[in-house]
MDAnalysis code that builds the backbone (N, CA, C; Angstrom):
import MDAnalysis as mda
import numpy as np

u = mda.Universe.empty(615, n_residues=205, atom_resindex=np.repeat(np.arange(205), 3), trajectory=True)
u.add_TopologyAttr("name", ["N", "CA", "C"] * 205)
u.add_TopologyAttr("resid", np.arange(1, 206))
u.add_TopologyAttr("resname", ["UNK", "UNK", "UNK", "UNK", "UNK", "UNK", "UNK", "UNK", "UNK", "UNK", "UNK", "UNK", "UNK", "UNK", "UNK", "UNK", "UNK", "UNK", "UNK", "UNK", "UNK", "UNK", "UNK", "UNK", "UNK", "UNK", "UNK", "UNK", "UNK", "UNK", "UNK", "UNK", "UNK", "UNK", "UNK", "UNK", "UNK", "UNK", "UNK", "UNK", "UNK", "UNK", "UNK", "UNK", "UNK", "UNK", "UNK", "UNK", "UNK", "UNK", "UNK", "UNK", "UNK", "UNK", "UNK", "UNK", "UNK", "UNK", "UNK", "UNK", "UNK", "UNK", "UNK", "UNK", "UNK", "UNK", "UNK", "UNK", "UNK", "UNK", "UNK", "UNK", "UNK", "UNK", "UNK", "UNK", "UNK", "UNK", "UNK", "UNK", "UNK", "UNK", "UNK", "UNK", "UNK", "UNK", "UNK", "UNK", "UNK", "UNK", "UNK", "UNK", "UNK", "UNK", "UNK", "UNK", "UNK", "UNK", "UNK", "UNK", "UNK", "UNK", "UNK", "UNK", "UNK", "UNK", "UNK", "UNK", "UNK", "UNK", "UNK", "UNK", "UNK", "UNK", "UNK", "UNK", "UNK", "UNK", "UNK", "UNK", "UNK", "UNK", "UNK", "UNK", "UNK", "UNK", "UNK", "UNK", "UNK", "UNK", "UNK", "UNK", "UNK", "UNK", "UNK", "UNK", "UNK", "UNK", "UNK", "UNK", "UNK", "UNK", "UNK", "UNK", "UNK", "UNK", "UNK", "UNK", "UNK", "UNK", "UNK", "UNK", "UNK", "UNK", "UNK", "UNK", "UNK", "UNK", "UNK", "UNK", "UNK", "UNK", "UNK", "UNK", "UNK", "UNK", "UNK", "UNK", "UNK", "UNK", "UNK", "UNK", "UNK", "UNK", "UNK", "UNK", "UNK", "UNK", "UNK", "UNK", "UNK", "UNK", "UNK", "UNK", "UNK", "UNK", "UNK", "UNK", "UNK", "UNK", "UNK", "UNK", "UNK", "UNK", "UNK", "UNK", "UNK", "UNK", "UNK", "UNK", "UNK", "UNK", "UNK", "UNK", "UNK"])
u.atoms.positions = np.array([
    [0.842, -1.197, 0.000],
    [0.000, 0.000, 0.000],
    [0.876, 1.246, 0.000],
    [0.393, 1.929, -0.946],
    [1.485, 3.486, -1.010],
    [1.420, 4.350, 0.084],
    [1.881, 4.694, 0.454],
    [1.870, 5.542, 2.321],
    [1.849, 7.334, 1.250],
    [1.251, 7.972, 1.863],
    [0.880, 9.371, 1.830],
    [2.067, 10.194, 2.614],
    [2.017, 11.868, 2.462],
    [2.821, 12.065, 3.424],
    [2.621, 11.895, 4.878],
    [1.536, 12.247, 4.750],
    [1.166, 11.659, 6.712],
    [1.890, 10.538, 7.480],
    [1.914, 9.903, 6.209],
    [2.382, 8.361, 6.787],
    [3.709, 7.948, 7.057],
    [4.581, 8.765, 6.634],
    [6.296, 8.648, 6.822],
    [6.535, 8.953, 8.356],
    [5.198, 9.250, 9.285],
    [5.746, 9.919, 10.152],
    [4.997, 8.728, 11.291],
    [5.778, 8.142, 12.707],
    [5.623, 7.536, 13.286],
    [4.138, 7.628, 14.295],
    [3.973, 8.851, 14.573],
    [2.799, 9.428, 15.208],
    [1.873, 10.163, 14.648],
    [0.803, 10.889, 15.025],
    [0.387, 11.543, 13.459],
    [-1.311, 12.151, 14.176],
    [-1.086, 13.328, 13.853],
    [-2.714, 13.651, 14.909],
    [-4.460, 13.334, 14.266],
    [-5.046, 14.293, 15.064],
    [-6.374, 13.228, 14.976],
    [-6.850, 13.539, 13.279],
    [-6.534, 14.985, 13.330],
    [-6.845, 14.959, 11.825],
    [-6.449, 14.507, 10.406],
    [-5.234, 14.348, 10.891],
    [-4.634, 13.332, 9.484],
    [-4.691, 12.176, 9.678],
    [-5.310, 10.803, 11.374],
    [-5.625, 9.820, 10.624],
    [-7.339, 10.282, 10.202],
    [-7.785, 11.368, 10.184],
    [-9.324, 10.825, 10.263],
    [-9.010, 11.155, 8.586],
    [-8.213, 12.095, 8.031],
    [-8.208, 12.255, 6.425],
    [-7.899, 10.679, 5.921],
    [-6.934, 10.087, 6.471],
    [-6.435, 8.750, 6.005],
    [-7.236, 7.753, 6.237],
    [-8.043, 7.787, 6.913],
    [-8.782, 6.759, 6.949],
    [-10.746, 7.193, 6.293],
    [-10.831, 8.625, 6.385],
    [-11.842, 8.723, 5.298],
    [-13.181, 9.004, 6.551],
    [-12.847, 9.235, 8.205],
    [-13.681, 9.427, 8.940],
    [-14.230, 10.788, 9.302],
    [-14.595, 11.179, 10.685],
    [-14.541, 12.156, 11.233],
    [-14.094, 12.238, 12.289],
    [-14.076, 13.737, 12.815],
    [-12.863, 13.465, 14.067],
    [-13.491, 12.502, 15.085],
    [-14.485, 13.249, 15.221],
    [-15.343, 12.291, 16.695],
    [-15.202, 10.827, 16.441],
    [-15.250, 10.409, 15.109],
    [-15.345, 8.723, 15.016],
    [-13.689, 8.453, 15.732],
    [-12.572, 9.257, 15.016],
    [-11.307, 8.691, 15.169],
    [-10.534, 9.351, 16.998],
    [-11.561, 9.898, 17.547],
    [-11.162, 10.085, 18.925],
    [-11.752, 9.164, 19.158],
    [-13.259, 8.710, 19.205],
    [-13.513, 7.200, 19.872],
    [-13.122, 6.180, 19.356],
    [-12.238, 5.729, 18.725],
    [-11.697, 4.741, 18.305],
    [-10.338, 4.734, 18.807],
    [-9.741, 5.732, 19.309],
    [-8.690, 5.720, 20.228],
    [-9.109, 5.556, 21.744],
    [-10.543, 5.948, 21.958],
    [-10.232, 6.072, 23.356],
    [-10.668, 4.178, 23.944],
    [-11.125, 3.893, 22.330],
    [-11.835, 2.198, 22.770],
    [-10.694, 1.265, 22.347],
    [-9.309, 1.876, 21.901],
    [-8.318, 1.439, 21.673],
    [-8.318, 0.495, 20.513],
    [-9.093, 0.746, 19.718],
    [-9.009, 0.121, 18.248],
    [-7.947, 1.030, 17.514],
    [-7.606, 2.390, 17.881],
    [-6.587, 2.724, 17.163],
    [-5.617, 2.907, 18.565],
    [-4.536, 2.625, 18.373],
    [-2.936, 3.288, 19.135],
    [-2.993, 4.566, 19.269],
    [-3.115, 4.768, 20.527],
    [-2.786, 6.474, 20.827],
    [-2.626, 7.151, 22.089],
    [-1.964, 8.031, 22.110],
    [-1.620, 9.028, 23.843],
    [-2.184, 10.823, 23.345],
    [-2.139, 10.951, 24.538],
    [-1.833, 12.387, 24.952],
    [-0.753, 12.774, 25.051],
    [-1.079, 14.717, 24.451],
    [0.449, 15.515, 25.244],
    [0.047, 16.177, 26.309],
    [0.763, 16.423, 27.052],
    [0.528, 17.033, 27.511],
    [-0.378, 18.614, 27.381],
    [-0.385, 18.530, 26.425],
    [-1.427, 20.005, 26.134],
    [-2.900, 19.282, 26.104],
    [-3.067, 18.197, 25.796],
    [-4.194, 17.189, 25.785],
    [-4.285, 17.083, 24.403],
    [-3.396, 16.947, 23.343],
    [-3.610, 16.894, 21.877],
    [-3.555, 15.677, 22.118],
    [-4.235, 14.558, 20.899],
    [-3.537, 13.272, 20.467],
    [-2.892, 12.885, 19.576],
    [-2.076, 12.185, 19.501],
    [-0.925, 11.529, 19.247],
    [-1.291, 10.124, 18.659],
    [-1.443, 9.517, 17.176],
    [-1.802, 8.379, 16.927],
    [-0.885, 7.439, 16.695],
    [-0.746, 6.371, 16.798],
    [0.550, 5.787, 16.103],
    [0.269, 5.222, 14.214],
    [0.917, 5.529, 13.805],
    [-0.022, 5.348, 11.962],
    [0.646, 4.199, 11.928],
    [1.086, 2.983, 12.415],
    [1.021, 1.627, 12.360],
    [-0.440, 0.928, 12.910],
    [-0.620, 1.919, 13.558],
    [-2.394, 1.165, 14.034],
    [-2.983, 1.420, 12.684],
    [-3.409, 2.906, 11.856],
    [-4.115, 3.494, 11.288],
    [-3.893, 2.547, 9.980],
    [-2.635, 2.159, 9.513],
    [-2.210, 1.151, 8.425],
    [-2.533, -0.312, 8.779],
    [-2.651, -0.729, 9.452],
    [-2.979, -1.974, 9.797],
    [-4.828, -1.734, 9.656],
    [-5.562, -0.806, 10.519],
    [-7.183, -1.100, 9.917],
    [-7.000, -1.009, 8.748],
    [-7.031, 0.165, 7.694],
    [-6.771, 0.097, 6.330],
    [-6.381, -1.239, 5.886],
    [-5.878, -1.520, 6.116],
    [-4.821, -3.111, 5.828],
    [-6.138, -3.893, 5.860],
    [-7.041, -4.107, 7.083],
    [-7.998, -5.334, 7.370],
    [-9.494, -4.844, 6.471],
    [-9.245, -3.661, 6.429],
    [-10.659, -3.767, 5.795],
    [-10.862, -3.710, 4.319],
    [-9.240, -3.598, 3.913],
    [-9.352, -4.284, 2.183],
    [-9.338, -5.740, 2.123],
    [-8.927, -6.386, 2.933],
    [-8.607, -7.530, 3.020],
    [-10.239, -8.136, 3.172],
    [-10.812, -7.886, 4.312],
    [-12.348, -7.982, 4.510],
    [-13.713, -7.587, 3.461],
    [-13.150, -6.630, 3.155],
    [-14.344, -6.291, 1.572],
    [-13.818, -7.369, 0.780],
    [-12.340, -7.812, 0.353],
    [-12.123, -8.729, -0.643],
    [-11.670, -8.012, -1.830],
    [-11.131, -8.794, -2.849],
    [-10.207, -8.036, -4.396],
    [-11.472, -7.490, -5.114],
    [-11.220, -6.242, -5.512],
    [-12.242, -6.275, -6.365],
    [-11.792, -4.904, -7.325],
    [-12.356, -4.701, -8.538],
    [-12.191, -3.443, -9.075],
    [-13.158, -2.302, -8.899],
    [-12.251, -1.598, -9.122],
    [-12.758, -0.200, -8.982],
    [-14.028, 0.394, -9.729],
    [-14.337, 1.059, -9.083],
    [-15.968, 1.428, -9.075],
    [-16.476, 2.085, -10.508],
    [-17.434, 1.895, -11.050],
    [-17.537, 2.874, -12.632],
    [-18.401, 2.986, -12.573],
    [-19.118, 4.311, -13.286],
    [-20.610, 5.101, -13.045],
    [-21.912, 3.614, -13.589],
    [-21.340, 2.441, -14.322],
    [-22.759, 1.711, -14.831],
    [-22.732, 0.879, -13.498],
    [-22.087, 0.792, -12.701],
    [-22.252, -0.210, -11.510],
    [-22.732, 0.299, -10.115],
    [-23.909, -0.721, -9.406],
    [-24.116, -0.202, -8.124],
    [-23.420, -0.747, -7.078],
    [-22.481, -0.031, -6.684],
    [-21.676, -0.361, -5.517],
    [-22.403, -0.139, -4.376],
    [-22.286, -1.657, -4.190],
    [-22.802, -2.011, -2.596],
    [-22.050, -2.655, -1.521],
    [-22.268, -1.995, -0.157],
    [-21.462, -3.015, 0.828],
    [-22.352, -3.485, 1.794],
    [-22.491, -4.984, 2.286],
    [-23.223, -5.518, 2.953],
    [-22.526, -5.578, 4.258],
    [-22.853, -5.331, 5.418],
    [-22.379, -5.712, 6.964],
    [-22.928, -6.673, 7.575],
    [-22.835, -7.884, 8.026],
    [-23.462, -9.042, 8.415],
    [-22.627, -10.055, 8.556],
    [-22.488, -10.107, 10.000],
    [-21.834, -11.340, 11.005],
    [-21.736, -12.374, 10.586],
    [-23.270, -13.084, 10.205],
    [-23.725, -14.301, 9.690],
    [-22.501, -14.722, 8.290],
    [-22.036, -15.525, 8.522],
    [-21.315, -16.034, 7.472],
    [-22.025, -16.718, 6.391],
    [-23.147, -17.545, 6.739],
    [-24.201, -17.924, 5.973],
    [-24.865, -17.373, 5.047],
    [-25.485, -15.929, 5.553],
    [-26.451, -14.861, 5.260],
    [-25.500, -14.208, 4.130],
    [-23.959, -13.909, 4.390],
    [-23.501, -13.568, 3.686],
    [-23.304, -14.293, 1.946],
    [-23.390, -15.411, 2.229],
    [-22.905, -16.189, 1.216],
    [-24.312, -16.080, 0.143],
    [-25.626, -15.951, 0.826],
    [-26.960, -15.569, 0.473],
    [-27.200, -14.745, -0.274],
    [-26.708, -13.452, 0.438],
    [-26.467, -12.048, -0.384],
    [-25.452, -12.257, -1.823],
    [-24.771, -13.063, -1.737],
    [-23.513, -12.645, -3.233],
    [-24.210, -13.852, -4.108],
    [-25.419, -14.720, -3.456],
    [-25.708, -15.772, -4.296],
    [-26.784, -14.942, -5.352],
    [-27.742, -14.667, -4.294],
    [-28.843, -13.627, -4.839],
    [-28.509, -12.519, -5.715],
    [-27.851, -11.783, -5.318],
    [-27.209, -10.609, -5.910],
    [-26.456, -11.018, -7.356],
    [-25.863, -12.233, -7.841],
    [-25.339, -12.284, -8.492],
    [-26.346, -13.092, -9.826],
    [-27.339, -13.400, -9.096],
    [-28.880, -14.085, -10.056],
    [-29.458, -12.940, -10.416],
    [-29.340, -11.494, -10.006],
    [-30.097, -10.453, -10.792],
    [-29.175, -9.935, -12.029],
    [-30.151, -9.357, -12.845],
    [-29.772, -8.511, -13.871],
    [-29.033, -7.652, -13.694],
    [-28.977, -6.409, -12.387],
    [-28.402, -5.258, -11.992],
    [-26.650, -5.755, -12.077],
    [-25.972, -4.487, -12.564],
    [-24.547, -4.829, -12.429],
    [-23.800, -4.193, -11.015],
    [-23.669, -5.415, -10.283],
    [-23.578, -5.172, -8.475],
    [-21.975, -5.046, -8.700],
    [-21.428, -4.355, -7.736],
    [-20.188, -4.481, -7.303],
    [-20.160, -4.361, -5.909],
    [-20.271, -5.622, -4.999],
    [-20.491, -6.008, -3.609],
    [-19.072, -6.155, -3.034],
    [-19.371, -5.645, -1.500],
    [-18.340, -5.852, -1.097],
    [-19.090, -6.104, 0.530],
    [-18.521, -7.314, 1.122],
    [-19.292, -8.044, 2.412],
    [-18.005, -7.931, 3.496],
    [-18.408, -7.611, 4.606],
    [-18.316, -7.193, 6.047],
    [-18.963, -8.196, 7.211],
    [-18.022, -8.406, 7.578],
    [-18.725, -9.135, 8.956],
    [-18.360, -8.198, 10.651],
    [-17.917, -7.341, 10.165],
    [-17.567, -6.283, 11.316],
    [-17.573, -4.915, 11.201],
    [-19.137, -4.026, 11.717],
    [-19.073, -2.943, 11.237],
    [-17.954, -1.705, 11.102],
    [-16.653, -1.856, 12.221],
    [-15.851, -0.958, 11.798],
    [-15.004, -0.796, 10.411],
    [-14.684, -2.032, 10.076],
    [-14.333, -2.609, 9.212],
    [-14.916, -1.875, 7.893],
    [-16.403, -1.991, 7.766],
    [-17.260, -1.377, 6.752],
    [-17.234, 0.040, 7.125],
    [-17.372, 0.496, 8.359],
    [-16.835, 2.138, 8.160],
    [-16.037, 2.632, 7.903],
    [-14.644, 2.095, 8.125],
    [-13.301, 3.001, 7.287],
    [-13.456, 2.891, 5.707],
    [-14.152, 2.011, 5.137],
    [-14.252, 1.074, 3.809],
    [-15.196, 2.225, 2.889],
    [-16.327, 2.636, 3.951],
    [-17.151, 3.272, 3.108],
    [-16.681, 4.694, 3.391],
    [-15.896, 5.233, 4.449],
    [-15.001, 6.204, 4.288],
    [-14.266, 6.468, 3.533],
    [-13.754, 5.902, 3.000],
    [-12.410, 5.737, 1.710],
    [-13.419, 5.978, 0.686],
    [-14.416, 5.148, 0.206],
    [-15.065, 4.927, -0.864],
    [-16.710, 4.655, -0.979],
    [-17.473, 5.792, -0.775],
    [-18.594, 5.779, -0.224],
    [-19.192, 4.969, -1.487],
    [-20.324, 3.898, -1.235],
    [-20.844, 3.122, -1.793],
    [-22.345, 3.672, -2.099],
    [-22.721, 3.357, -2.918],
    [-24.265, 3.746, -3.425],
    [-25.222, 3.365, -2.647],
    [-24.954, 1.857, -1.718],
    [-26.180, 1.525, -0.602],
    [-25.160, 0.743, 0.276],
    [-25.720, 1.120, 1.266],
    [-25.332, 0.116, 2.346],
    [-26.296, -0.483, 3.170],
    [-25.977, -1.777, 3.054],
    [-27.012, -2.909, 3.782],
    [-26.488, -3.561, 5.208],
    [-27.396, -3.471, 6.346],
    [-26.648, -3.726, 7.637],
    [-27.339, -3.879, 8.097],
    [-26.804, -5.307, 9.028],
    [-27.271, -5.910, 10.007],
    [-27.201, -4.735, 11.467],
    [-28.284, -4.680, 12.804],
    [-27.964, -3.737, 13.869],
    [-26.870, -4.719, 14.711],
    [-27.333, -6.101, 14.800],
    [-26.875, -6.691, 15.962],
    [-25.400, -7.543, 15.791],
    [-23.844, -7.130, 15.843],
    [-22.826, -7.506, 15.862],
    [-22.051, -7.086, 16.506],
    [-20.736, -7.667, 16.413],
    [-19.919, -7.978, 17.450],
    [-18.923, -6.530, 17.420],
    [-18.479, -5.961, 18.085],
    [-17.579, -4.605, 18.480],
    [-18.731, -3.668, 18.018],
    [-18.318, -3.074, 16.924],
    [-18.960, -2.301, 16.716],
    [-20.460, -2.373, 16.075],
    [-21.409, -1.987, 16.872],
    [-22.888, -3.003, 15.972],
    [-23.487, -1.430, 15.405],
    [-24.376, -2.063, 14.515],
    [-24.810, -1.045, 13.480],
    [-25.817, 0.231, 13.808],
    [-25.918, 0.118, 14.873],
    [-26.339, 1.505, 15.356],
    [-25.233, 2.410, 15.263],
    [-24.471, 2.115, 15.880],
    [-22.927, 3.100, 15.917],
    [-22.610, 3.061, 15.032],
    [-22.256, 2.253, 13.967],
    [-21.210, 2.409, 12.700],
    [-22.503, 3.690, 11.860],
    [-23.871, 3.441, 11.630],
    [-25.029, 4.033, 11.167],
    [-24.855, 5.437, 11.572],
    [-24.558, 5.511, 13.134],
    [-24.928, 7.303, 13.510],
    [-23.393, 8.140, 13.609],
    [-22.065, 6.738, 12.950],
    [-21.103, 7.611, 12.692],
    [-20.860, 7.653, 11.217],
    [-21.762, 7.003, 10.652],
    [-21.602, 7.277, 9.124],
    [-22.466, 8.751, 8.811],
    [-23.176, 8.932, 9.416],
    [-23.986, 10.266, 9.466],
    [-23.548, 11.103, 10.107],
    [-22.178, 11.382, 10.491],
    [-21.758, 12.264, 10.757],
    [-20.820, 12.766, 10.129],
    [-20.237, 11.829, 9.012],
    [-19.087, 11.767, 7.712],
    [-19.840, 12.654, 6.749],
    [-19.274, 13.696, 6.105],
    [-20.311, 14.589, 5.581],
    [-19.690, 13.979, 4.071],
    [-18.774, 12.902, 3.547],
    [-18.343, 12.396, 3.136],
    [-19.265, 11.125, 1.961],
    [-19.846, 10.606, 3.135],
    [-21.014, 9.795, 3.415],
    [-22.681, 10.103, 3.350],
    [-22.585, 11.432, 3.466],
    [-23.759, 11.670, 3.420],
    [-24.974, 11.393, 2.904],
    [-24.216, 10.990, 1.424],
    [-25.527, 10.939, -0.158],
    [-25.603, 8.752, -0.228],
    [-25.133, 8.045, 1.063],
    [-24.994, 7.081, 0.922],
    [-26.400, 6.307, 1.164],
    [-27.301, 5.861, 0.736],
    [-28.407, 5.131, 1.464],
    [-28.425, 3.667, 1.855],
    [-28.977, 3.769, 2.709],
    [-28.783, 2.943, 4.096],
    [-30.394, 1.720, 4.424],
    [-30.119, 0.388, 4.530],
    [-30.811, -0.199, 4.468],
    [-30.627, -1.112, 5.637],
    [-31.481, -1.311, 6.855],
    [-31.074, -2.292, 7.323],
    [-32.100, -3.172, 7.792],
    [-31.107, -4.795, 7.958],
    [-32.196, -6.074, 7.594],
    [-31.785, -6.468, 9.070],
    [-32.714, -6.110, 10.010],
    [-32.535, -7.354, 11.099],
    [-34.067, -7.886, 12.130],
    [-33.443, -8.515, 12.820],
    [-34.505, -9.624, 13.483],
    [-35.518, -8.450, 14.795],
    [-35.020, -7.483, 14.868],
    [-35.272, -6.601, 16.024],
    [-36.496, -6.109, 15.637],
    [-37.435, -6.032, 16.215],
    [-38.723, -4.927, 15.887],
    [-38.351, -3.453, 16.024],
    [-39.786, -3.039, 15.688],
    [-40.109, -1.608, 15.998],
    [-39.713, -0.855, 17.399],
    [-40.207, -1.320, 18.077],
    [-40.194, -1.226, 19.770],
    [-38.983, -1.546, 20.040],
    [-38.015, -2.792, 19.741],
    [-36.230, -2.497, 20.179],
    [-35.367, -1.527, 19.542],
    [-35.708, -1.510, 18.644],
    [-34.871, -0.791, 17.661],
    [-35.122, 0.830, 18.168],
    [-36.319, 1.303, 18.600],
    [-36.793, 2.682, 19.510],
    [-35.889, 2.610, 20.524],
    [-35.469, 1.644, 21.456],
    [-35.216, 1.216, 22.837],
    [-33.756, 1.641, 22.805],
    [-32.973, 1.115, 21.177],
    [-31.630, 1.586, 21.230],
    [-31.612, 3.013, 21.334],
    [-32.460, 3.523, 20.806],
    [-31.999, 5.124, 20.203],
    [-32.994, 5.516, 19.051],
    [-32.920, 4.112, 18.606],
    [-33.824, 4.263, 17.335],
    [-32.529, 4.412, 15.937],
    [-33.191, 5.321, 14.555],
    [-32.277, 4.850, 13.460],
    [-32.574, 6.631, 12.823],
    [-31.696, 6.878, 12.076],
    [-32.030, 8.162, 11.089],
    [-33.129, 8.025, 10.186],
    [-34.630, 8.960, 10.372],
    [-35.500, 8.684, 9.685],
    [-35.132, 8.266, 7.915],
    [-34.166, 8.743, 7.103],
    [-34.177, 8.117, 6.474],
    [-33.387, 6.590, 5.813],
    [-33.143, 6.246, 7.078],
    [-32.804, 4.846, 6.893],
    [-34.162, 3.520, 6.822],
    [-33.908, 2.420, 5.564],
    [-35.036, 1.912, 5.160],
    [-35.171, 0.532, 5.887],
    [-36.048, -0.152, 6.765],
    [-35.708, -0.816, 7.939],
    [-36.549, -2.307, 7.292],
    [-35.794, -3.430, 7.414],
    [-36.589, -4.547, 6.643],
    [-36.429, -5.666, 8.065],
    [-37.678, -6.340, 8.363],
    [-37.609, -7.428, 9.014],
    [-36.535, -8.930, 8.537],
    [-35.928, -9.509, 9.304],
    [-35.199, -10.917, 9.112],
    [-36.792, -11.930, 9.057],
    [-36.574, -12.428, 8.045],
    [-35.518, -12.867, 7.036],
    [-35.118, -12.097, 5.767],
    [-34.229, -11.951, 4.949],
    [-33.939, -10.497, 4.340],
    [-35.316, -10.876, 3.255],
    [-35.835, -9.768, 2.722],
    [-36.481, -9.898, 1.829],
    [-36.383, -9.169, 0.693],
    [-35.655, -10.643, 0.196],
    [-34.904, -9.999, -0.907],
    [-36.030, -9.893, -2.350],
    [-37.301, -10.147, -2.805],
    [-38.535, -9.467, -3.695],
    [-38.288, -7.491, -2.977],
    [-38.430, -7.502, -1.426],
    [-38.379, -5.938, -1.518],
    [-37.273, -5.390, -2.040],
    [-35.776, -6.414, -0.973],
    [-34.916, -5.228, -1.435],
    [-34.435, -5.140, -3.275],
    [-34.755, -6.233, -4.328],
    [-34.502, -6.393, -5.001],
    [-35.150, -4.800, -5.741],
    [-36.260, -4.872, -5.498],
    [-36.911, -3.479, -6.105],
    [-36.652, -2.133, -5.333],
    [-36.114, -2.084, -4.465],
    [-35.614, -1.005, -3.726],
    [-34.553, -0.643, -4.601],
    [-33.483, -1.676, -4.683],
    [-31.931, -1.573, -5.563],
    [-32.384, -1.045, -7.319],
    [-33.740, -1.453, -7.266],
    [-33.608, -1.012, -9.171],
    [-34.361, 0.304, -9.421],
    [-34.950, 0.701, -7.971],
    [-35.313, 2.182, -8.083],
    [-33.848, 2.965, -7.364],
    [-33.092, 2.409, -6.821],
    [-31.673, 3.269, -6.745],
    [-31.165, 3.247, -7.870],
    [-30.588, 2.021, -8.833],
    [-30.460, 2.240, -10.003],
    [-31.078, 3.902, -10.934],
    [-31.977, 3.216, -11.160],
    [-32.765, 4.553, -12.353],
    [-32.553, 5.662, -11.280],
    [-32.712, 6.108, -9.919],
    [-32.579, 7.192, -9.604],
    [-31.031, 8.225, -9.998],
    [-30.133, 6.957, -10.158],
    [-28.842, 6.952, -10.397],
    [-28.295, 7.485, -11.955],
    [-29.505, 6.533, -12.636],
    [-29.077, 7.403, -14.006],
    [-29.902, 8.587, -14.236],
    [-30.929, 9.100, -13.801],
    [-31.510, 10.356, -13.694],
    [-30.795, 11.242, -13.782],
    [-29.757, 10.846, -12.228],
    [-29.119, 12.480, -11.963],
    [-27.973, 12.215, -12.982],
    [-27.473, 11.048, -13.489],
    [-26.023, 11.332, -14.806],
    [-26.989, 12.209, -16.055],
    [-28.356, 11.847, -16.048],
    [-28.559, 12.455, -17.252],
    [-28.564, 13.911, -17.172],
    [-29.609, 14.099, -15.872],
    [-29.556, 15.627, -15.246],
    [-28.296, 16.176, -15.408],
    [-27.132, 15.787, -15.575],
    [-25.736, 16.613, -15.279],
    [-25.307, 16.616, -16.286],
])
């Protein structure tokens, strides 16, 4: 991986890893203070990151999306978040029986999918709430704070009702909320009205 200038340098503050990794600050101070990234104080109370942590996530979450090429305006780039190793294998089975030209990329750990869609914001993102470190409430209300991220839409498939899903916090009204088991007749037609909405605005421009 080609290192930036930021990166020649052993320590490195909050704002150049949050540029390098594609976040915001608040995401990349709590990710130091939950020690997923390496980091101290100075004494003035600045932080101090170590960019061997910041290269190593980068590192796991290409590795975790998997090889793939780069993104081009006829394709809908999607990233799925979901624990289930099973469920996953579901999604690239399904997805790959439609007509639409998908360029998927699957997550089983939402931080993982947040630096991922930081770097390279995806056309939809599909997510499970209930997983392991970081679960999709949090990765959801720090992707909405990435102004980066903003134009990304957000779909999520889990087993939780109405009434738990309130209990967490609840979700950003416009996030589109589907009961388990995925239902993939809805989301299939959800994805082909993102499509055409998609070539609208290329034509609009």
């Amino acid at each position: 991986m080609a290192r930036n200038a930021d990166s020649t340098r052993e320590f490195i503050s909050t704002a150049q890893a949050a540029r390098q990794l594609g976040l915001s600050l608040g995401a990349v101070q709590q990710m130091v203070e939950s020690g997923t990234l390496a980091g101290w104080k100075t004494a003035g109370g600045h932080r101090r990151i170590r960019q061997d942590s910041v290269d190593a996530l980068l590192a796991r979450s290409q590795h975790s999306g998997g090889a793939r090429p780069r993104n081009s305006a006829a394709k809908l780039r999607v990233v799925v978040v979901e624990d289930d190793s099973l469920l996953q294998q579901v999604y690239r089975e399904t997805f790959s029986e439609w007509t639409m030209d998908i360029e998927l990329c699957v997550f089983d750990h939402g931080l993982d999918a947040l630096v991922e869609v930081g770097r390279e914001p995806p056309d939809l993102l599909i997510a499970d709430l209930r997983m392991p470190g970081l679960d999709g409430f949090e990765m959801i209300r720090r992707l909405r704070e990435n102004p980066l991220a903003s134009e990304v839409a957000i779909v999520v498939v889990s087993a939780l009702n109405a009434e738990e899903i309130a209990a967490e916090g609840g979700l950003p009204e416009d996030v589109t909320v589907y009961r388990k088991p995925v239902p993939f007749h809805e989301l299939h037609g959800y994805m082909q009205a993102l499509v055409a909405q998609r070539k609208r605005a290329r034509a609009a421009g």
